[in-house]
N, C-alpha and C positions, 0 to 999 in steps of 0.2 A: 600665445602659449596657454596651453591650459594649467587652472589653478592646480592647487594640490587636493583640494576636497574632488575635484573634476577628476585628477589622477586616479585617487584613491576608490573612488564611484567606477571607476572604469573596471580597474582591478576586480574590487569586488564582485562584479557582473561576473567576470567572467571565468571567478574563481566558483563563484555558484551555478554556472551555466545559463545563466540568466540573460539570452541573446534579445530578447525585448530592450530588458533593461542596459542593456551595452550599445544598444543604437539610439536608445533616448538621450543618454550620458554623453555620446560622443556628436550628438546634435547640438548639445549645449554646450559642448566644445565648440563648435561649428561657430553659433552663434557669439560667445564670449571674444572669438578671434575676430569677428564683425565689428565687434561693438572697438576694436583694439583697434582698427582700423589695418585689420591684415585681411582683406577681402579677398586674395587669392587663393591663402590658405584656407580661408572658411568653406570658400568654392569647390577647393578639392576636398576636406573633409564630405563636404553634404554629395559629391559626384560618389565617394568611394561607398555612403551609406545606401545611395540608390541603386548602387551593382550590387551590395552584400543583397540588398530587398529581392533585389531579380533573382539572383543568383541563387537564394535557400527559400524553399517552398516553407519549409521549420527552421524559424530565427533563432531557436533554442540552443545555445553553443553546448555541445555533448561532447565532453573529455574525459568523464570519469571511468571508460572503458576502450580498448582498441577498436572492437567493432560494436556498429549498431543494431545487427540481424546475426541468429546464429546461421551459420552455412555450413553447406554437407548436411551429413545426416543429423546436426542439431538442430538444423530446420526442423525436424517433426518431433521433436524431443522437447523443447523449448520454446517458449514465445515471450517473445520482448515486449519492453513497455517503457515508459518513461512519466512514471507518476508525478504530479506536484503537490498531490495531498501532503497534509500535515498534521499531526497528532494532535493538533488544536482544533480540527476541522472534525475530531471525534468526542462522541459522548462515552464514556466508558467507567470502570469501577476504578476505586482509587487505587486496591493491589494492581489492578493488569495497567495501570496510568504509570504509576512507580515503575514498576519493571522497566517498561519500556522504556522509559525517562533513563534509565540507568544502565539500558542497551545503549541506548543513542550517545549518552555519556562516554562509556569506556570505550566505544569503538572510536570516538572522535578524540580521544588520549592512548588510543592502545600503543602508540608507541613512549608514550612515559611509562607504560603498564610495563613493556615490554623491558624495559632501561633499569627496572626490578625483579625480572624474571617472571612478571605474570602474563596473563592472556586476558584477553577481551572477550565477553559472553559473545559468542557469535552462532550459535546452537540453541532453537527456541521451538519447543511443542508447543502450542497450540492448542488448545481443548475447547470445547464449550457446545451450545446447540446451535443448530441455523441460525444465518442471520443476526450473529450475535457480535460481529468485526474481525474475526480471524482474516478474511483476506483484505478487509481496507487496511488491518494492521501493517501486511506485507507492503500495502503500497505507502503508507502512512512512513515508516522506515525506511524505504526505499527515498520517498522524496526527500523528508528528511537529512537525507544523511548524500543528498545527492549520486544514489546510484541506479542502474536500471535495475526492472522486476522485471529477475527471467524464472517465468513459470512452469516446471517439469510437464511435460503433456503426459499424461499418464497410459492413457490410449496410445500412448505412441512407445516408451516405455515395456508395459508389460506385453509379452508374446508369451505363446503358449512353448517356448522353448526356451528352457529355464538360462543355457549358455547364451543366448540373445538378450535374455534382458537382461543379466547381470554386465555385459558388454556395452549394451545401451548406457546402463549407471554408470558406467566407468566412465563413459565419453562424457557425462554432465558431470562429474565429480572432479574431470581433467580439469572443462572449461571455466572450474570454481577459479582456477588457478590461474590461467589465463587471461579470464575475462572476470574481474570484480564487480560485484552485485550483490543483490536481496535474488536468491532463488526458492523457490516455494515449489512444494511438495504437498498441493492441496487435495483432499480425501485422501488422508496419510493410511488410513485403514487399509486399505487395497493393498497398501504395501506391509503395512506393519502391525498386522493380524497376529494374535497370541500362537506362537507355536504349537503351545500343546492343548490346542481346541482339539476336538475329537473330529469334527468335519473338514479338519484344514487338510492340503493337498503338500506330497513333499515340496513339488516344486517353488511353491510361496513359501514354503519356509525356510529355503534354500535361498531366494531372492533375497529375504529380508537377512538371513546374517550376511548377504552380501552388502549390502545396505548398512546395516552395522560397522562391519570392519572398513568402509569408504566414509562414513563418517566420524569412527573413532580416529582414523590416519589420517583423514583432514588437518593440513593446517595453512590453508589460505587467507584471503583477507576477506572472504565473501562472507555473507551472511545466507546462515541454510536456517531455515523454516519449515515445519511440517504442521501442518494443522488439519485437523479431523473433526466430526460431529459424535465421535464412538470412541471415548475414551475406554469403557470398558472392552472394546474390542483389541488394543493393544495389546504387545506383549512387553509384559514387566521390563523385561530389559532395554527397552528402549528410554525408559525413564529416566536410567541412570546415566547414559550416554548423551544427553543433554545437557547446555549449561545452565537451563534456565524452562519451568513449565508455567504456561501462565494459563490461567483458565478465564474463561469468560464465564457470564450469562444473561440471563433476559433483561431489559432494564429494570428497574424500581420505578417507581411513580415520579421520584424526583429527577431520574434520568430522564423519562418520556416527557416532561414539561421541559425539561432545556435542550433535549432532540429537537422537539416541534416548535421552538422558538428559533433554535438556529438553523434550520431548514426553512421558516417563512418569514426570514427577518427580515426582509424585504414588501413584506404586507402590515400592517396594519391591524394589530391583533387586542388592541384594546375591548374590551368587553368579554374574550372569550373567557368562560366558563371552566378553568384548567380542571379543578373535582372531578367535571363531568368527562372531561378528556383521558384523566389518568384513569378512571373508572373502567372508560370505554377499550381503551389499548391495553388495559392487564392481559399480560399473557403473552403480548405479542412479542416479536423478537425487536430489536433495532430497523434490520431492513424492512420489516412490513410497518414499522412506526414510519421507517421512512417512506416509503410507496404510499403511504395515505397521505402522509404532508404534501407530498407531485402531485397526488390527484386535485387535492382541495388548492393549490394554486394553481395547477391547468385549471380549472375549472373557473376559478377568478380571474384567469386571464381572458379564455373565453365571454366570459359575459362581460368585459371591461372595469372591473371591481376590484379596488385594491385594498380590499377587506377580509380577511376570513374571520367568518364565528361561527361561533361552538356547533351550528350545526352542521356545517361545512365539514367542520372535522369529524364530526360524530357520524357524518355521513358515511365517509370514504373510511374512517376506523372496523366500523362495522361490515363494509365490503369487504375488508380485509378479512375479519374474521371468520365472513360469511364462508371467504374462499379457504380458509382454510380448515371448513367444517364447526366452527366454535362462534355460532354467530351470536352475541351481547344483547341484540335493541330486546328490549322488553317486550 
């Protein structure tokens, strides 16, 4: 019989969806019943862990939603995902680190919330420049909090016939209800362009208070995100229809040194020169900090080195910059 720590390691697996960890657990079931001198039982545990292996190409137990694909026409409207990222796995500012700390909080008490008559933030813009973690956030909450990231396609979305695309919204604002998740609304501008610009077109601004009034009558359990690189492109009122704005921006220097350490913490980084590194990446956003730290360990991996220094990075910093027109080396 399996222990109660065994029990409990079980549960927990698969209360987290953690199908790795639920066949490791129930191995050491297998084997604990061995050691007890119940060899038939262990036999039939480790026979049942060899079908689950055949049988699921993804050992990853997925329960926090009905389905795992949208179908019908949400197939082109949505795409699924199943992040394991964790907000620990991000560099980020203290305000947008809190916030989210206190998304992930309320949503994982929102029924004590609720037992007071409040709500849980579940409504979250998004701002800041390229590159700057708006969309690892979505996956970062998504894993977190153990649910899928279904991302609105937007191309799929907008048509040039304004009763279509507000039809389209409706069927993703259904499936908030149906199917619980982190859904994301990436390059929220397209959608939620300031009304009274002078170039703007009725029919987007027709879309967007459609969009408005689907997300003010929201009240699912899913979590909606809009993130954009154009905040000043919005329209004011979309501000106040959220529960929560969190802005991002580029790192500081003391962000780009614990980016680049936790991106090559698997090499060997004694010697580097950090000055000359945070020198070299000013400017840059998080993802292009991060595309240089790939390069300079591809490239140690290649030459069989499991070293990078200073010039390694200053290398592939400076490509970076190169490509983005702001080249540093002196």
């Amino acid at each position: 019989m399996a222990t109660a720590e065994q029990i409990k390691a079980l549960l927990r697996s698969y209360v987290d969806g953690d199908g790795d960890q639920f066949l490791t657990v129930s191995m050491q079931v297998a084997a604990h019943a061995a050691r007890r001198g119940q060899g038939r039982l262990a036999q039939d545990i480790r026979d049942l862990i060899d079908e689950a292996k055949r049988k699921s190409s993804q050992p990853t137990i997925r329960l926090a939603v009905p389905i795992t694909r949208p179908a019908g026409e949400l197939a082109d409207l949505i795409q699924a995902s199943y992040p394991k990222t964790r907000l620990t796995d991000m560099v980020l500012g203290a305000s947008a680190r809190s916030s989210l700390n206190r998304v992930i909080s309320e949503y994982r008490e929102q029924d004590k919330l609720r037992s007071h008559g409040m709500s849980a933030r579940r409504k979250l813009l998004m701002v800041g420049p390229p590159g700057s973690g708006k969309t690892m956030t979505a996956s970062a909450l998504a894993g977190e909090l153990k649910l899928p990231l279904l991302a609105a396609r937007l191309d799929g979305l907008i048509t040039k016939f304004m009763g279509e695309t507000a039809a389209k919204l409706r069927l993703v604002f259904d499936a908030m209800v149906v199917t619980r998740g982190v859904y994301l609304f990436d390059e929220f501008d397209a959608i939620g362009t300031d009304r009274g610009r002078r170039n703007d077109v009725g029919e987007m601004r027709r879309v967007l208070n459609s969009f408005l009034q689907f997300l003010e009558a929201d009240d699912s359990d899913s979590l909606i995100l809009a993130a954009t690189n154009h905040q000043e492109a919005l329209d004011p009122a979309l501000f106040r229809r959220f529960d929560d704005v969190i802005r991002y921006s580029l790192p500081d220097p003391k962000q780009i040194e614990q980016l680049a350490k936790n991106r090559l913490n698997s090499f060997t980084l004694s010697g580097v020169n950090w000055d000359d590194v945070r020198k070299a990446a000013e400017g840059l956003s998080y993802a292009e900090v991060t595309r240089a730290c790939m390069e300079a360990a591809k490239s140690a991996v290649l030459e069989d080195r499991n070293r990078i220094t200073t010039e390694h990075l200053l290398t592939t910093l400076h490509e970076r910059s190169a490509i983005l027109g702001r080249d540093t080396m002196p």
